[in-house]
MARGU-64640 format. One record per residue (C-alpha): residue in one letter; y, z, x negated. Coordinates in steps of 0.25 Angstrom, whole numbers. Layout:
<atoms>
ATOM   lumdren       Y       Z       X
ATOM         a       Y       Z       X
...
</atoms>
This chain:
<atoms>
ATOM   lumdren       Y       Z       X
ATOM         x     195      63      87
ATOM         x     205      63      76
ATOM         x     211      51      70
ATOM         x     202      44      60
ATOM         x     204      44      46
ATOM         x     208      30      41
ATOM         x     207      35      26
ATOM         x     192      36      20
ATOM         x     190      51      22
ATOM         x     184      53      36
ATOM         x     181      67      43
ATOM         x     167      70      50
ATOM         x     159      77      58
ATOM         x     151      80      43
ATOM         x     163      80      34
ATOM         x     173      73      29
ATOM         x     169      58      20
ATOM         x     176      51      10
ATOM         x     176      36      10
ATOM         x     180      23       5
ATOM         x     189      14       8
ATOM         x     181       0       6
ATOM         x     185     -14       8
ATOM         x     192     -11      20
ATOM         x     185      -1      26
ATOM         x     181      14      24
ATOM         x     167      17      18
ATOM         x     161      30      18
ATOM         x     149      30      10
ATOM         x     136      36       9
ATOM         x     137      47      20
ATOM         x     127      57      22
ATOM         x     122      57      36
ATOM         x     110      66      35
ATOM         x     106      78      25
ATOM         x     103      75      13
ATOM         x      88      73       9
ATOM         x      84      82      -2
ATOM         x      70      80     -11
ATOM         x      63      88       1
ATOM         x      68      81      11
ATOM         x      61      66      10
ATOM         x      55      62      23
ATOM         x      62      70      32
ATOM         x      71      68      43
ATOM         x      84      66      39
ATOM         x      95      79      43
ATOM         x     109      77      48
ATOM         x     120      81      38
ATOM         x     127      93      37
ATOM         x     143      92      37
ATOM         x     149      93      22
ATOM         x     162      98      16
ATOM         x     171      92       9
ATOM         x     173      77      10
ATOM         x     160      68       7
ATOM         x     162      56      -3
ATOM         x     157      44       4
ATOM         x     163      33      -6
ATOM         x     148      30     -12
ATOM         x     136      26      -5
ATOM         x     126      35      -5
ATOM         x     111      31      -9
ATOM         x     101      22      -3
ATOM         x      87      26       2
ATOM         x      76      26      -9
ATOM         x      71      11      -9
ATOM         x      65      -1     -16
ATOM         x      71     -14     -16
ATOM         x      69     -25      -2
ATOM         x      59     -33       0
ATOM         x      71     -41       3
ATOM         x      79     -41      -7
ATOM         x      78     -54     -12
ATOM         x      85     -59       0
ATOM         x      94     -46       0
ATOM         x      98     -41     -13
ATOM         x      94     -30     -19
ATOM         x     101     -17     -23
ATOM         x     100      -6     -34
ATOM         x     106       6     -24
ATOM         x     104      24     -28
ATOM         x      93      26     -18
ATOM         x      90      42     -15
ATOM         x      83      48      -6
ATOM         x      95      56      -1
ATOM         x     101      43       5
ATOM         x     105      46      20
ATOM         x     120      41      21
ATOM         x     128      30      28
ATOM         x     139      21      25
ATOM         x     152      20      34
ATOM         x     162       8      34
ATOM         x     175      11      42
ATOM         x     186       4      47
ATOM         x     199      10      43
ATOM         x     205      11      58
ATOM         x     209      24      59
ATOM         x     205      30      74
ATOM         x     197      19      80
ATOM         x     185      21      86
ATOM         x     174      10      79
ATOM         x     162       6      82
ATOM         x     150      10      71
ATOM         x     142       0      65
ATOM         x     129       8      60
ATOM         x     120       1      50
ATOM         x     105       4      47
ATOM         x      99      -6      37
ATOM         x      86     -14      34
ATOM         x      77     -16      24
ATOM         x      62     -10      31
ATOM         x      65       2      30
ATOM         x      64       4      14
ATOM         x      76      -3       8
ATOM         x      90      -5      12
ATOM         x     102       6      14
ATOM         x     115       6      24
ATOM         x     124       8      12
ATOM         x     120      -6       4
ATOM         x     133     -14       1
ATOM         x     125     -25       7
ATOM         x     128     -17      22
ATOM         x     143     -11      18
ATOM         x     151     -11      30
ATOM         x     166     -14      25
ATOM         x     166     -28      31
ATOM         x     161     -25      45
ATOM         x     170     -11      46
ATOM         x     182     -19      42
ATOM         x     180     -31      48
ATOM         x     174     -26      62
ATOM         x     180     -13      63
ATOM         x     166      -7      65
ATOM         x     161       6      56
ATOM         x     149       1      48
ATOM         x     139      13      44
ATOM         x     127      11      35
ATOM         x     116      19      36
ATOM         x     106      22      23
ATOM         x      93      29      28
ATOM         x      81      31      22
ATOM         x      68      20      19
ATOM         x      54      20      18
ATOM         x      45      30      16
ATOM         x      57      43      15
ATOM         x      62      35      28
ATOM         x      49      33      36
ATOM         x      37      39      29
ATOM         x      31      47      42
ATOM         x      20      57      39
ATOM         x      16      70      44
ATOM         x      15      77      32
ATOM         x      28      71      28
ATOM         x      38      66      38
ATOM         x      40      61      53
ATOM         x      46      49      46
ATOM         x      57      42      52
ATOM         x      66      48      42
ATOM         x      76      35      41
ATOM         x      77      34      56
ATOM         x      80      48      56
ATOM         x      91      47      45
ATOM         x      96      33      54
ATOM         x      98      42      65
ATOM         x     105      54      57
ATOM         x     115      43      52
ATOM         x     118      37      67
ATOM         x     120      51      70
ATOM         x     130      54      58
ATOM         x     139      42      61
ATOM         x     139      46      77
ATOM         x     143      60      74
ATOM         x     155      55      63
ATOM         x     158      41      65
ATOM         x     169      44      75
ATOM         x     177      50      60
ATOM         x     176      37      55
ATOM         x     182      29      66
ATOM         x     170      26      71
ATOM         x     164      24      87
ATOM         x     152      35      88
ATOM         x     149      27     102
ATOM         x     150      14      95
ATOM         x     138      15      85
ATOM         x     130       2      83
ATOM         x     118       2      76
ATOM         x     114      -9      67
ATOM         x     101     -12      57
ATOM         x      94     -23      53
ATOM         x      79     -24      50
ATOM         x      74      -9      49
ATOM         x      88      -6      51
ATOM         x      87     -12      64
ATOM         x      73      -5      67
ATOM         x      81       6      65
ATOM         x      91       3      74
ATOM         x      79       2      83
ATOM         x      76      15      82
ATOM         x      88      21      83
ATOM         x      90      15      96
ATOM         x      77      20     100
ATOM         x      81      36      97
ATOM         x      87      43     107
ATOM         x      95      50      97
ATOM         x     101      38      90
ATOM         x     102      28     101
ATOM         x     113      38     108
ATOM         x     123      37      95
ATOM         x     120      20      96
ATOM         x     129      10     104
ATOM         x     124      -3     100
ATOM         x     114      -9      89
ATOM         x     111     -21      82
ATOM         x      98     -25      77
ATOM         x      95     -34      66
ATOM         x      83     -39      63
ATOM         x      73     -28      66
ATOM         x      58     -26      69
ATOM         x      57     -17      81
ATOM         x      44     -14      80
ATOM         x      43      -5      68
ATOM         x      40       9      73
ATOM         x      28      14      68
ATOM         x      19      24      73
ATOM         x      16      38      67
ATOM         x       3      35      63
ATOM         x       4      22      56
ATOM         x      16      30      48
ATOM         x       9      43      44
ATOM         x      -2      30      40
ATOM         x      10      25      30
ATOM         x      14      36      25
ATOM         x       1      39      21
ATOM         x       0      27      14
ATOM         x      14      26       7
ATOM         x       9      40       0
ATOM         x      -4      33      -4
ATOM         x       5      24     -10
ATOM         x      13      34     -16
ATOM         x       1      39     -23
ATOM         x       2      55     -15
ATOM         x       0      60      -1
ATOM         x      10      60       9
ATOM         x      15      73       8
ATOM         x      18      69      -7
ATOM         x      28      58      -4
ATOM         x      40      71      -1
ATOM         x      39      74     -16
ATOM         x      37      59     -20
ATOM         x      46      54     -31
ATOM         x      55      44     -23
ATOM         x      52      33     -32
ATOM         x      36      36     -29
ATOM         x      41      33     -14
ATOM         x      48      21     -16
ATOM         x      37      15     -26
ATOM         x      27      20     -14
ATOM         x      36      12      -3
ATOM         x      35       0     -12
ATOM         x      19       2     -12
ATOM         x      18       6       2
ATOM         x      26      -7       6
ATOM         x      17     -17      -1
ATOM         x       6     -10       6
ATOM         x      10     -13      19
ATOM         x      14     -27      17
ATOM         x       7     -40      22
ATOM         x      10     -54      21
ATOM         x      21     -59      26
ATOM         x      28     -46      34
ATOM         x      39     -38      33
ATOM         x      32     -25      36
ATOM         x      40     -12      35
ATOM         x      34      -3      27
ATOM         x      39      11      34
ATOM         x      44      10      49
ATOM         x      51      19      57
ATOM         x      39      27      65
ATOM         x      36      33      79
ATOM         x      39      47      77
ATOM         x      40      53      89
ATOM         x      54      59      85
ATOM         x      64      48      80
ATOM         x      57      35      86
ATOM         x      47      36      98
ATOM         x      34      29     102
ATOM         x      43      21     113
ATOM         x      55      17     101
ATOM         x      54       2     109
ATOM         x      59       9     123
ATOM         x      67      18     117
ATOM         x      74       8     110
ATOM         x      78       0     123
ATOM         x      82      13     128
ATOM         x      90      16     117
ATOM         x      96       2     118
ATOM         x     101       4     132
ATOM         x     117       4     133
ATOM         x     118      -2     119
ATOM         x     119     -16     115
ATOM         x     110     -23     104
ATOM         x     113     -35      96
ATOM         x      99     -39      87
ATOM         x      94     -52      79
ATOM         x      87     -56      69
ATOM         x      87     -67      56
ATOM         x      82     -81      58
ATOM         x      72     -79      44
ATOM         x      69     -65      44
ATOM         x      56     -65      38
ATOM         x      62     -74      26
ATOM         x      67     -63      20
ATOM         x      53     -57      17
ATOM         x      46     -70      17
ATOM         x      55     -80      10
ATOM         x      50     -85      -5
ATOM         x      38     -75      -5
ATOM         x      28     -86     -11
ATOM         x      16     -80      -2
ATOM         x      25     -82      10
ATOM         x      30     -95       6
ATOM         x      16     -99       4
ATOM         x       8     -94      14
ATOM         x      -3    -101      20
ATOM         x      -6    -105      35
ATOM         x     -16     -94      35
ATOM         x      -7     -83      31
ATOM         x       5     -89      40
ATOM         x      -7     -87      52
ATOM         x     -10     -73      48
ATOM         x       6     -69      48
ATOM         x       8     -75      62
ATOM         x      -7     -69      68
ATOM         x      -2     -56      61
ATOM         x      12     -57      69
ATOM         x       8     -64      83
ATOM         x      -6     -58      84
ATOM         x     -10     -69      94
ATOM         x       3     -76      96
ATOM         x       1     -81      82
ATOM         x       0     -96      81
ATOM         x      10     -98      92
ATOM         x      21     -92      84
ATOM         x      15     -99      72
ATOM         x      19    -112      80
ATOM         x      31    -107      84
ATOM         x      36    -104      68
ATOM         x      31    -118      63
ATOM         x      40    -124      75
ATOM         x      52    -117      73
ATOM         x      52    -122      60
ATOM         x      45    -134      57
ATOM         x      43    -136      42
ATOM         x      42    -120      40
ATOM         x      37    -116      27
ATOM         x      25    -104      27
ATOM         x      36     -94      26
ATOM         x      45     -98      36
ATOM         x      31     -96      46
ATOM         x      30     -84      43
ATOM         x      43     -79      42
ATOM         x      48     -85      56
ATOM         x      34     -80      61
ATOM         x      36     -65      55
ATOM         x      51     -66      61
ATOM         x      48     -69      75
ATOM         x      37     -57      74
ATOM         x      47     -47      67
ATOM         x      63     -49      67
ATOM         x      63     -60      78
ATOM         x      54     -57      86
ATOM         x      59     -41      87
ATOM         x      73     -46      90
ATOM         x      70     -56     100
ATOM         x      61     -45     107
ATOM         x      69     -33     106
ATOM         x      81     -41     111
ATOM         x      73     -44     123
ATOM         x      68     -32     126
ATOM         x      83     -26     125
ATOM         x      88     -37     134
ATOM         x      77     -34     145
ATOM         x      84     -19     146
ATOM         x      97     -26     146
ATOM         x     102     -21     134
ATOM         x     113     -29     128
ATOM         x     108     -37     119
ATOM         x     111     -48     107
ATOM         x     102     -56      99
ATOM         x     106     -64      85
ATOM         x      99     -71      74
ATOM         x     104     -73      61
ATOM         x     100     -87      55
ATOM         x     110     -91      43
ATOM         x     102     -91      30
ATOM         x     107     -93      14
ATOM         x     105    -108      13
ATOM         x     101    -105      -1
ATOM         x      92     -93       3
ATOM         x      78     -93       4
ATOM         x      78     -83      16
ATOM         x      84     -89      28
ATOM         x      90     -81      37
ATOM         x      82     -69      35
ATOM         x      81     -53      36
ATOM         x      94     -48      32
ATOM         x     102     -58      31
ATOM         x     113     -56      42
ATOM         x     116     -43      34
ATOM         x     126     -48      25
ATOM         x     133     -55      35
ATOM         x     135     -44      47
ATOM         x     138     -35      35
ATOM         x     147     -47      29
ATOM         x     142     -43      14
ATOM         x     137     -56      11
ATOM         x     147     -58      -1
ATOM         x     143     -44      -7
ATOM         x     128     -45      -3
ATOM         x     125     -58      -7
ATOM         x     110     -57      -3
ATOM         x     101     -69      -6
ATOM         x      99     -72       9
ATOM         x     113     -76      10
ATOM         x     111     -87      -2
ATOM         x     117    -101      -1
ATOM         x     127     -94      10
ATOM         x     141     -99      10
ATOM         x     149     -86       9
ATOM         x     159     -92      21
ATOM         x     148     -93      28
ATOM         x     142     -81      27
ATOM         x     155     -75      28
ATOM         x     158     -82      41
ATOM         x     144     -78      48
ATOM         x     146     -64      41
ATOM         x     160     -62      49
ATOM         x     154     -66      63
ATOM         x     141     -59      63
ATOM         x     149     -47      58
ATOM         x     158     -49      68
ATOM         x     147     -51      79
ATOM         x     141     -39      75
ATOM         x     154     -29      75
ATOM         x     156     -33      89
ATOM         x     143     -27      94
ATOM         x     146     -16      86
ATOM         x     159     -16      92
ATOM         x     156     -18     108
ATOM         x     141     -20     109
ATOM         x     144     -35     110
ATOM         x     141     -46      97
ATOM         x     150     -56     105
ATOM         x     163     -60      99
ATOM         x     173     -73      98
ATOM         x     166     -79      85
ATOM         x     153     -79      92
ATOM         x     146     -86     104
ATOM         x     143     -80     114
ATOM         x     129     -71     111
ATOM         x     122     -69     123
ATOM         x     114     -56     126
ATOM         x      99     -58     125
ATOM         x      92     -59     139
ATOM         x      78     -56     138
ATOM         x      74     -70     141
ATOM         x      86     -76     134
ATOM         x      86     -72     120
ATOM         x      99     -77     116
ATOM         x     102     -74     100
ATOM         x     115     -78      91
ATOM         x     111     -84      79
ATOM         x     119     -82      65
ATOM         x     120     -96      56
ATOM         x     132    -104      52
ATOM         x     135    -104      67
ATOM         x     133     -94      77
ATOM         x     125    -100      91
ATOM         x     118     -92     102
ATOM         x     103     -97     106
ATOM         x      93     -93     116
</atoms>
């Protein structure tokens, strides 16, 4: 291979690209990974890009996927980004270390599956490539119904896991051009981003191109089956006020106020449901995703966790929540623990005494959702001796109402805290922050690095046995517990 370009214009398989130099490092910006999506071609699988002439501007960041604001952005923040339907690029954040052979950091963010995007500057990848030496990629695919919506008059849905995999496969195929490890690909995600990752890991195709991955807080369960989906799409059309086959033609605002409807639908009291999931197809995820996972898994090393307060984020301040009833508490735990119920009920009230109604429910909802899937999926990759690491991340804004929720070690393992400034982090000493922010990011970029989290700031962080669940926990100070 030829020397690599330490200037901002880089070479490719597809052409050449233009970049920026950016706060220490080189950002190439709103890449194309796939074909573009003209007005004929919603819900359908995504294309690989055809190689270009002349030298492609990636100075700008390219659009976000169509979408209405959070749920969670009162703990998050909100944004006011251009959203097109034609959205399918990543983000790249380089080292400028001439010929070296780095290893690739490759992002896929959360937000259920209908908000969020790769290139927010919330997730920007200046600190960790300049400080760690690793190529941070973010990944922008597309959300909610134009990502999921699985119909057979339509679609066969999975349209977002398919444009996840074209990306993987774009950065294989060209990241050696920007100094960058093709055999050293780490994937990371967090919430759907992590189901994602999942799902990845669990696709023959995309598992090959995957060294190690790091999954934060994720649900591992949320595969649906055909029928339950075709059953969706049926309704998200009702919704929309057409039949299904009218949703191609559908003015895109029409869609989006339909998701909004459709979400409402589906919610009950006190979840966190998802409103489109990636399904069983047959073709990109398989009836046996759980075993193909493990299977995928083998040969590579995981590193997982979850937050203290997940739940919080959703729950926190919602006066219905914060007043629920003992009766309501009851009907969330039967819901969750089926017969089990009232012994996890105990269980919440004594691990915190004093807890108010929401704290119940929230603690219950975690060990049911984000706890309990981490927990179980680090066992199970334990009892087929795949190397393993387990964290929880406790630190919380002392000012904040929302504890150490969902989301909240983002700003710290990106270390964009003091641009971010999210509501969750309020009340936070910005050393602090700063401090933690440097040693998570540092733990992180040495699995990314040699599939190993362990370095000299930390103690040492055992693998998970599948009887000896060992995790790290993130606070003002840094201990391991069983």
């Amino acid at each position: 291979m030829s020397k690599i370009s330490t200037s901002s214009e880089v070479t490719t398989k597809m052409g050449k690209i233009k970049g920026i130099p950016k706060r220490g490092v080189n950002a190439y910006l709103g890449i194309p990974y796939a074909s573009p999506l003209g007005p004929n071609d919603r819900f359908v699988r995504s294309k690989p890009i055809a190689p270009w002439n002349g030298v492609l501007d990636a100075t700008n960041k390219g659009p976000i996927s169509p979408q209405r604001s959070s749920r969670l952005a009162r703990l998050m923040g909100d944004f006011n980004l251009p959203y097109d339907e034609d959205s399918l690029t990543l983000d790249i954040w380089c080292p400028n270390n001439g010929n070296k052979k780095l290893p690739v950091l490759f992002w896929l963010h959360g937000g259920a599956f209908v908000s969020g995007a790769g290139s927010l500057d919330w997730y920007e990848g200046w600190s960790f490539a300049k400080h760690q030496e690793v190529i941070v990629i973010g990944v922008n695919y597309r959300l909610g119904a134009l990502g999921f919506l699985c119909h057979p008059e339509i679609s066969s849905g999975n349209m977002a896991i398919q444009d996840q995999i074209l990306a993987l496969e774009w950065v294989y195929n060209n990241i050696e051009y920007f100094g960058g490890d093709p055999e050293n690909i780490t994937l990371m995600g967090q919430s759907a981003g992590a189901i994602s990752v999942y799902a990845l890991l669990a696709n023959k195709g995309a598992h090959a191109m995957v060294s190690n991955a790091i999954l934060q807080s994720g649900r591992y369960d949320n595969f649906e089956e055909l029928e339950v989906a075709h059953k969706k799409a049926e309704e998200f059309a009702s919704h929309a006020g057409v039949d299904v086959k009218a949703l191609k033609t559908l003015p895109l605002e029409a869609i989006l106020d339909a998701q909004t409807k459709f979400a409402k639908s589906q919610a009950e009291f006190a979840s966190s449901g998802i409103p489109f999931l990636p399904v069983i197809d047959h073709i990109t995820i398989y009836p046996e995703v759980h075993d193909l996972f493990l299977e995928g898994s083998k040969g590579k090393n995981i590193m997982l966790g979850s937050t203290r307060d997940e739940m919080h984020a959703w729950f926190s301040g919602i006066e219905e929540i914060e007043s629920a009833s003992s009766e309501q508490i009851e009907h969330v735990f039967k819901r969750e623990f089926a017969d089990e119920w009232y012994i996890m009920l105990n269980e919440c009230k004594n691990r915190r005494p004093g807890a108010s109604a929401m704290e119940i429910i929230s603690m219950g909802m975690n060990i049911s959702n984000f706890e309990g899937h981490t927990i179980d999926l680090a066992r199970r990759l334990s009892a087929v001796d795949i190397k393993t690491w387990l964290y929880r991340f406790d630190w919380f804004g002392p000012d904040s109402i929302y504890g150490a929720c969902h989301c909240i070690e983002l700003p710290f393992v990106f270390d964009t805290a003091e641009e971010w400034n999210p509501p969750m982090l309020l009340g936070g000493k910005a050393t602090e922050i700063k401090s933690l922010s440097q040693t998570m990011q540092k733990t992180w970029a040495a699995f990314v690095r040699e599939g190993d989290p362990n370095h000299s700031n930390l103690p040492n962080w055992p693998l998970v046995q599948e009887h000896n669940v060992y995790k790290l926990c993130w606070n003002n100070f840094i201990e391991v517990i069983n």
